[in-house]
C-alpha positions as CSV (number, residue, x, y, z in Angstrom):
1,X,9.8,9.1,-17.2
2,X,9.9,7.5,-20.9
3,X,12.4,4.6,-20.4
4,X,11.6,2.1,-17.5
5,X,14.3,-0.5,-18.3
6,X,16.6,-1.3,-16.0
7,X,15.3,1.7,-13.9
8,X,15.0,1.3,-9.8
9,X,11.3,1.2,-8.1
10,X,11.3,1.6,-4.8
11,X,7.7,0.4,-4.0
12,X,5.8,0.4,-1.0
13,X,2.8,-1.3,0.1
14,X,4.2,-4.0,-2.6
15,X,2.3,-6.9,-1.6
16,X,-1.5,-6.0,-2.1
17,X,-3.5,-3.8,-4.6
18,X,-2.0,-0.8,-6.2
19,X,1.2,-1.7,-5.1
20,X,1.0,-5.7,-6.2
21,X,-0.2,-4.6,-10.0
22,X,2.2,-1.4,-10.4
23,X,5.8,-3.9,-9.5
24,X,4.1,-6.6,-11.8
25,X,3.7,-4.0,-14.6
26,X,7.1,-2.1,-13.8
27,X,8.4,-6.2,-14.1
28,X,7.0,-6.0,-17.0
29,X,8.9,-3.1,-18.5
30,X,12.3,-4.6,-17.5
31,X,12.8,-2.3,-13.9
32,X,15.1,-3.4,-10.8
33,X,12.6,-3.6,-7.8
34,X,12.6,-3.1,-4.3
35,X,10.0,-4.6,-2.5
36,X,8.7,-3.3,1.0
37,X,5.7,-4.3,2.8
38,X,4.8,-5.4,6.4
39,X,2.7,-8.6,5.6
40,X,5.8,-10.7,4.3
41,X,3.8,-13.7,3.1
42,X,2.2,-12.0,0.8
43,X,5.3,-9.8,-0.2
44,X,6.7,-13.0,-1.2
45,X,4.5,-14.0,-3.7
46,X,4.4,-10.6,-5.1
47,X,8.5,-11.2,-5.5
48,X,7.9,-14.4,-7.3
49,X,5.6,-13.3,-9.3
50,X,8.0,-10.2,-10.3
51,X,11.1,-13.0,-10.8
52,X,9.1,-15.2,-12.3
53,X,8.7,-12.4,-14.7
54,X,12.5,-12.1,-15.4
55,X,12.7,-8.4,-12.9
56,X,15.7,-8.2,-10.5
57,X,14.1,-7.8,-7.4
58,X,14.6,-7.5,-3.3
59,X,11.9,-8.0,-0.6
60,X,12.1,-6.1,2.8
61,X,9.4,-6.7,4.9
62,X,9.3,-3.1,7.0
63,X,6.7,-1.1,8.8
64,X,6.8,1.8,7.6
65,X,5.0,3.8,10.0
66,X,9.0,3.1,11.9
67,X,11.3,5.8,10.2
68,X,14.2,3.7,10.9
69,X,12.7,0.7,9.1
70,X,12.2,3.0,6.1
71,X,15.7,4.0,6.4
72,X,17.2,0.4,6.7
73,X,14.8,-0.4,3.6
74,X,16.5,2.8,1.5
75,X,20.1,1.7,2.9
76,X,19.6,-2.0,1.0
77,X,18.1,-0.8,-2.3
78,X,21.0,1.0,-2.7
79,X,23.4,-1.7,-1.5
80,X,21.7,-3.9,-3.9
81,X,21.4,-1.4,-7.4
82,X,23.2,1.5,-5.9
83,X,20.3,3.8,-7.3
84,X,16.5,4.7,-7.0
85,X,14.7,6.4,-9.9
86,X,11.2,5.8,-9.3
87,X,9.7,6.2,-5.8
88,X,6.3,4.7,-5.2
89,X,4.8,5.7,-1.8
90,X,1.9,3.9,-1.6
91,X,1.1,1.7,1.4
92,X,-2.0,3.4,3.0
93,X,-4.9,2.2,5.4
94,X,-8.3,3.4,5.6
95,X,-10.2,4.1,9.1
96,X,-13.9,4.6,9.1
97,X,-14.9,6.3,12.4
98,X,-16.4,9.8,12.9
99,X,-14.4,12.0,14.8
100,X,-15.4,11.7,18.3
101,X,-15.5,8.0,18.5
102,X,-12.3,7.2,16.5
103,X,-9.5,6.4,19.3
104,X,-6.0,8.2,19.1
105,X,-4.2,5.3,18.6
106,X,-6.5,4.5,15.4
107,X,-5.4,8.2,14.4
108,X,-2.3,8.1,15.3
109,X,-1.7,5.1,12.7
110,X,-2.9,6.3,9.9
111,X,-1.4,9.6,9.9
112,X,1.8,7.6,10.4
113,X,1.3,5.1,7.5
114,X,-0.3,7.8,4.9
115,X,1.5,10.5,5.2
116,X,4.6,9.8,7.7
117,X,5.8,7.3,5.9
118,X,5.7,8.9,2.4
119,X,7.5,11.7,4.5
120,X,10.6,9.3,6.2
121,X,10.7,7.9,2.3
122,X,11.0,11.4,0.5
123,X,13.5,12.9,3.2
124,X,15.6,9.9,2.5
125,X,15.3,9.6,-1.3
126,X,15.3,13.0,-2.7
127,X,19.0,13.9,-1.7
128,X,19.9,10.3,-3.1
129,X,17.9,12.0,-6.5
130,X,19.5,14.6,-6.5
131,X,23.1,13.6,-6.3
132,X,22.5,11.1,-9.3
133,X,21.9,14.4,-11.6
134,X,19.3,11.5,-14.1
135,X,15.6,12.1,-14.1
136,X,13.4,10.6,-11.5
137,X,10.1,10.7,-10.4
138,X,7.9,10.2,-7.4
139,X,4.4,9.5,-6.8
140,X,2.5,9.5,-3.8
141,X,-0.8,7.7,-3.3
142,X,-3.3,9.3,-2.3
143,X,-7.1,9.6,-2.7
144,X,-10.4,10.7,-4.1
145,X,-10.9,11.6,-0.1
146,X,-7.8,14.1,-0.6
147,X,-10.2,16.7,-3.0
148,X,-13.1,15.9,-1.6
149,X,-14.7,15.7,1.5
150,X,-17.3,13.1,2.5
151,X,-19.0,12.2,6.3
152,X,-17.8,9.2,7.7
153,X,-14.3,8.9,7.5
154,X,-12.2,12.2,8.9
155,X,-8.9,10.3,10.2
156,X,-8.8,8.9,6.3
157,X,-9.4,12.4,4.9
158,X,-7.0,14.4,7.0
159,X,-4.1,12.0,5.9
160,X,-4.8,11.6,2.2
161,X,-5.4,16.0,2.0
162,X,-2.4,16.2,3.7
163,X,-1.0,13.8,1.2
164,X,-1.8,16.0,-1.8
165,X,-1.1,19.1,-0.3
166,X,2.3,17.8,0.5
167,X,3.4,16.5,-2.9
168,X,2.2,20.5,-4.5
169,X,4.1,21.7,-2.0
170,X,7.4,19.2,-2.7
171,X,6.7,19.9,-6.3
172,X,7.7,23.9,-5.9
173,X,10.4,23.4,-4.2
174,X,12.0,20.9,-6.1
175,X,10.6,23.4,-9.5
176,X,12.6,26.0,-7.4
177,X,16.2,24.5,-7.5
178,X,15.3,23.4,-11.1
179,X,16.0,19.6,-9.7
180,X,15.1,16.7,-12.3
181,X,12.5,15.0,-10.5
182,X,8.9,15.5,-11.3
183,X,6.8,14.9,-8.9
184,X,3.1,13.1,-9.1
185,X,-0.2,12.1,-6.7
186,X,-2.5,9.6,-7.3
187,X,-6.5,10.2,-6.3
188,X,-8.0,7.4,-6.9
189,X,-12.0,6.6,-6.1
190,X,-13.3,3.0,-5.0
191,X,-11.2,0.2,-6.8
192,X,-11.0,-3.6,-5.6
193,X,-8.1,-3.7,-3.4
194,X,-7.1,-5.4,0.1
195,X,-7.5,-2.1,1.6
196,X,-10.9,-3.3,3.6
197,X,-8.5,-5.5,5.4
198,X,-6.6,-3.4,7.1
199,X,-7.1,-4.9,10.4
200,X,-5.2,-7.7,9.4
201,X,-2.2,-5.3,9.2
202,X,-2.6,-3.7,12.4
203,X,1.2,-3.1,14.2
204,X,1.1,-4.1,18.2
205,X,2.0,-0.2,18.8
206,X,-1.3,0.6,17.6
207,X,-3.7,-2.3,19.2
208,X,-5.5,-2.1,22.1
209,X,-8.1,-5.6,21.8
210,X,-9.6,-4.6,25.2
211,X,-10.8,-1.1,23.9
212,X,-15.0,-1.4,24.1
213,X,-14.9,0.8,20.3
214,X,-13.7,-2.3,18.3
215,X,-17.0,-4.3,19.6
216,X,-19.1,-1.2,19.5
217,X,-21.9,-0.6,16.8
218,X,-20.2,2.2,15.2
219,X,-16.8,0.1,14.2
220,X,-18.6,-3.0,12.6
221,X,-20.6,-0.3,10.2
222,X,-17.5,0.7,9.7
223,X,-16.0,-2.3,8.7
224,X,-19.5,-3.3,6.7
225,X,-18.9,0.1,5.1
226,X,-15.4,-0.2,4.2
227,X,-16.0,-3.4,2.5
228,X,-18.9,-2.7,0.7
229,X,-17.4,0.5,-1.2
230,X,-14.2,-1.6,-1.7
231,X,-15.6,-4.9,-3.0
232,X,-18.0,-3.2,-5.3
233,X,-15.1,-0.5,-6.6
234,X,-13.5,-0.6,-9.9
235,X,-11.8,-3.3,-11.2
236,X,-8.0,-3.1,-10.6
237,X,-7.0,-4.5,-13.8
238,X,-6.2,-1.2,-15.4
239,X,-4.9,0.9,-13.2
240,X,-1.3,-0.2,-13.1
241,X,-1.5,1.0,-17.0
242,X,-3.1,4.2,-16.1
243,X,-0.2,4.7,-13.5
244,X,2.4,4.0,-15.9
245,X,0.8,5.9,-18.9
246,X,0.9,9.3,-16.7
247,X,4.3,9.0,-15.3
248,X,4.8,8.5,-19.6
249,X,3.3,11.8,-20.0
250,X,4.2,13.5,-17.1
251,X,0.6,14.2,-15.2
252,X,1.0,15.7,-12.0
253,X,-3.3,14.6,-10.9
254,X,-3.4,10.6,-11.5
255,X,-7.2,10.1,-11.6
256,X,-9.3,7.4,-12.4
257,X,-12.5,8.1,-11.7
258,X,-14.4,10.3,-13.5
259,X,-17.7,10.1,-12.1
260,X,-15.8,12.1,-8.8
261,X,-15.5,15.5,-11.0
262,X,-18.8,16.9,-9.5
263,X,-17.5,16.0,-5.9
264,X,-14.2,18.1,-6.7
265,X,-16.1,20.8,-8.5
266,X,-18.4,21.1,-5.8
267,X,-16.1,21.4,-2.9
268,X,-14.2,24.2,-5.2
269,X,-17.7,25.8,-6.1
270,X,-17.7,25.8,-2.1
271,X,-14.7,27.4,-1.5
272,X,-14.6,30.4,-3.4
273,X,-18.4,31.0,-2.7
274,X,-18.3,31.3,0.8
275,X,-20.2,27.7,0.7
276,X,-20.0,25.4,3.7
277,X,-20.2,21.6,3.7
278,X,-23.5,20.8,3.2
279,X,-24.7,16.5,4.3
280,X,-28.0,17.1,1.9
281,X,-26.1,18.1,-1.1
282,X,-22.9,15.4,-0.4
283,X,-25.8,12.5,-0.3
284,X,-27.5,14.1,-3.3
285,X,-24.0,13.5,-5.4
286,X,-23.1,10.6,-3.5
């Protein structure tokens, strides 16, 4: 995508990190908005903010982990502007937790949130792309943690792989009908966002106060870890420019960090050498 103005975002996760600085920037650049979040306090100051900036905008407040929600959010964008051109699935959570101690519930929300929901948006929005015959693109969030693999966090790294591995696959098969949509996934490393808070966005169909593992030992390191890595991540200041300058130039990989290559490298190294993970070599990178 060259031209922004008067283009349609259709943004989730709107109201915090990526999702805050990429509508402020797409503001910026004269696009129609649609804001959807679930914490509607803060997705209200991220619509003031984009008004304030002269955008045409809408907030929907939505939990997207519902596919009817997503569908009621699709259904008003284009009641409002009658058209979406840029899809930004990004509203994500991150779950420390090794795999035998995570509960279902725990997994069961954030394969729902990071890769269900990009799912009920795509299903939804791609025929709507395709009838409008104009370019569009889409970009899905995902992750350093969907190249490489690190200890500590499986529920996170089986829904931001699946994320990438899903947006190649869309990609063909939109290549394959020669549609004009180009497809893109983000992989970022650490950067400071609200993602350390995600217990604040908990849904109710995904809490359970009384389960013993959210006072045990291994769910406050997590916690400690999750903030740590977070609050001491790059600063977000640049990466709604970094988002807008691939979708500019067409980059199917969005990464930001460097510093990650010998992760990725390794893990290929691995593959195609009959390697196996390997906990002294990770921490020797890491």
């Amino acid at each position: 995508m060259k031209d922004f103005k008067n283009q349609v975002m259709f943004i989730t996760g709107a109201a915090h990190g990526f999702g805050k600085v990429i509508a402020e920037e797409g503001a910026q650049r004269g696009m129609r908005l649609a804001l959807i979040d679930i914490d509607e306090p803060a997705l209200q100051a991220t619509y003031k903010d984009v008004t304030d900036a002269g955008a045409e905008a809408i907030m929907i407040a939505a939990d997207v982990t519902k596919e009817d929600a997503v569908d009621a959010a699709v259904d008003q964008t284009m009641t409002k502007f009658g058209q979406i051109n840029l899809l930004i699935n990004n509203a994500g959570i991150a779950l420390p937790g090794r795999m035998w101690e995570l509960p279902t519930r725990d997994w069961e929300w954030i394969m729902h949130i990071n890769v269900m929901s990009q799912v009920y948006a795509m299903k939804r929005i791609i025929p709507i792309m395709l009838k409008q015959k104009t370019h569009s693109d889409i970009l899905n969030v995902a992750s350093i943690a969907g190249l490489v693999d690190t200890p500590g966090m499986p529920s996170y790294h089986a829904s931001k792989f699946a994320a990438v591995g899903m947006t190649e696959a869309t990609a063909y098969d939109l290549q394959r009908i020669n549609a004009n949509i180009d497809m893109h996934v983000m992989c970022p490393g650490f950067v400071q966002t609200d993602l350390y808070h995600t217990e604040n966005h908990r849904p109710a169909q995904y809490s359970d106060p009384t389960d013993p593992y959210y006072q045990s030992e291994a769910y406050l390191k997590g916690q400690q870890f999750a903030k740590y890595v977070i609050t001491n991540g790059k600063p977000i200041d640049s990466i709604a420019a970094t988002v807008f300058k691939a979708l500019e130039d067409n980059r199917f990989y969005i990464l930001t960090h460097p510093e990650f290559n010998p992760l990725i490298s390794d893990r290929v190294n691995r593959i195609v050498n009959d390697g196996a993970p390997d906990v002294h070599v990770m921490d020797g990178i890491m």
